[in-house]
C-alpha positions as CSV (number, residue, x, y, z in Angstrom):
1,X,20.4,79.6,49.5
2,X,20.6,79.0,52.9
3,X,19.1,82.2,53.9
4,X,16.1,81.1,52.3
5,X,15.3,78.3,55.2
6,X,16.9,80.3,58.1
7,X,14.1,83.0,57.7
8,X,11.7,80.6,57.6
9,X,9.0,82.6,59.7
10,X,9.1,85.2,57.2
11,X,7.1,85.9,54.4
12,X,8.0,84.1,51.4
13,X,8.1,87.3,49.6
14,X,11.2,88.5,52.1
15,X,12.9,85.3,52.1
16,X,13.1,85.5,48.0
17,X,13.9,89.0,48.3
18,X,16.5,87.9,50.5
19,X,18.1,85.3,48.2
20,X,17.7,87.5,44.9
21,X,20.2,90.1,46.7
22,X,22.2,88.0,48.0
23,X,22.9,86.9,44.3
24,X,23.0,90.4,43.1
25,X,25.4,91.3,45.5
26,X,27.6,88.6,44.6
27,X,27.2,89.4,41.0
28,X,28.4,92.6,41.6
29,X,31.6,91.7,43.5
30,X,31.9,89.0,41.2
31,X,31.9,91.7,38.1
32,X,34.3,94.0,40.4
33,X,37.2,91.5,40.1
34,X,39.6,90.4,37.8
35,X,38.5,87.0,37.4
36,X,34.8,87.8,37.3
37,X,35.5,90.2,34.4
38,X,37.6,87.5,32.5
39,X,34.8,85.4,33.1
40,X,32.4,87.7,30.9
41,X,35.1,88.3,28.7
42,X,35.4,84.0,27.7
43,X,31.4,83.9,28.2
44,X,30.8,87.2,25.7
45,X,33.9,85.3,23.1
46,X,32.5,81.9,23.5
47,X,29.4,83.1,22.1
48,X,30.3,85.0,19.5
49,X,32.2,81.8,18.6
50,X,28.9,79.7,19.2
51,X,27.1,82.5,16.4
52,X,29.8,81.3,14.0
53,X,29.2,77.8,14.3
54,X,27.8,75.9,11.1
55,X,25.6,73.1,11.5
56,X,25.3,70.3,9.4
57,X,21.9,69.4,7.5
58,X,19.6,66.8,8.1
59,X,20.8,64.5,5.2
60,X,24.7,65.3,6.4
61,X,23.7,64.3,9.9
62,X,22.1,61.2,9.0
63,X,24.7,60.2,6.5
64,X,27.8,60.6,9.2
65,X,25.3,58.3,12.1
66,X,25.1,56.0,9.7
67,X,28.4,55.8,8.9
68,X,29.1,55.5,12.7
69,X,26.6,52.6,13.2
70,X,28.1,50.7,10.4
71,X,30.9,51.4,11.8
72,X,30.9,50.5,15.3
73,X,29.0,46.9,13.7
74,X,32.3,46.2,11.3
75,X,33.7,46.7,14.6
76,X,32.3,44.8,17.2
77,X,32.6,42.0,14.2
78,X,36.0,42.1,14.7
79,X,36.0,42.0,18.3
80,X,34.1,39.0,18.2
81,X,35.8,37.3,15.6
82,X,39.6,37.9,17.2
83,X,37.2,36.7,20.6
84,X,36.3,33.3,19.1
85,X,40.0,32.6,17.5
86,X,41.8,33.5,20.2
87,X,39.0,31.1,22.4
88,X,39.6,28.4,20.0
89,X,43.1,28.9,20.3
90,X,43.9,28.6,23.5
91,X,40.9,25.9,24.8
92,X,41.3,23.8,21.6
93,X,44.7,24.1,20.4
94,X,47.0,24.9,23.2
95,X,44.8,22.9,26.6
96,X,43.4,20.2,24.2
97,X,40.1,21.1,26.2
98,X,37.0,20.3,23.3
């Protein structure tokens, strides 16, 4: 990307040019190697994976957020309820602070 600004007199036409084969080129060397070929290899499997996938419906999706959001509520209930016992335990019970 650099080469981009350091042919900055040039036409922007070149200077694109310039940038698009510098990325072919590295595609190529990148597609040459071992790694760059197990790199396709994971990105051609992880789709084929991503084709298998089953989504859930609209009423399935809807049912499990609601679950969630109850409960993350019952939840945060309990949070603040253990919050305000152990509050009055400690100010009221154990400091004698009112």
């Amino acid at each position: 990307m650099g080469a981009y600004y350091q042919f900055g007199d040039w036409l922007q036409v070149a200077r694109v040019g310039v940038v698009l084969g510098g990325v072919v080129v590295a595609a190529l060397i990148a597609l040459t190697t071992e790694a760059g070929r197990s790199a396709v290899l994971f990105a051609k499997g992880a789709n084929i994976e991503r084709q298998k996938m089953v989504w859930p419906s609209r009423r399935e999706a809807m049912q499990v957020t609601g679950v969630v959001v109850l409960m993350v509520i019952a939840f945060g209930l309990y949070l603040w309820l253990l919050d305000s016992l152990s509050f009055f335990g400690i100010y009221d019970l154990i400091l004698g602070v009112s």
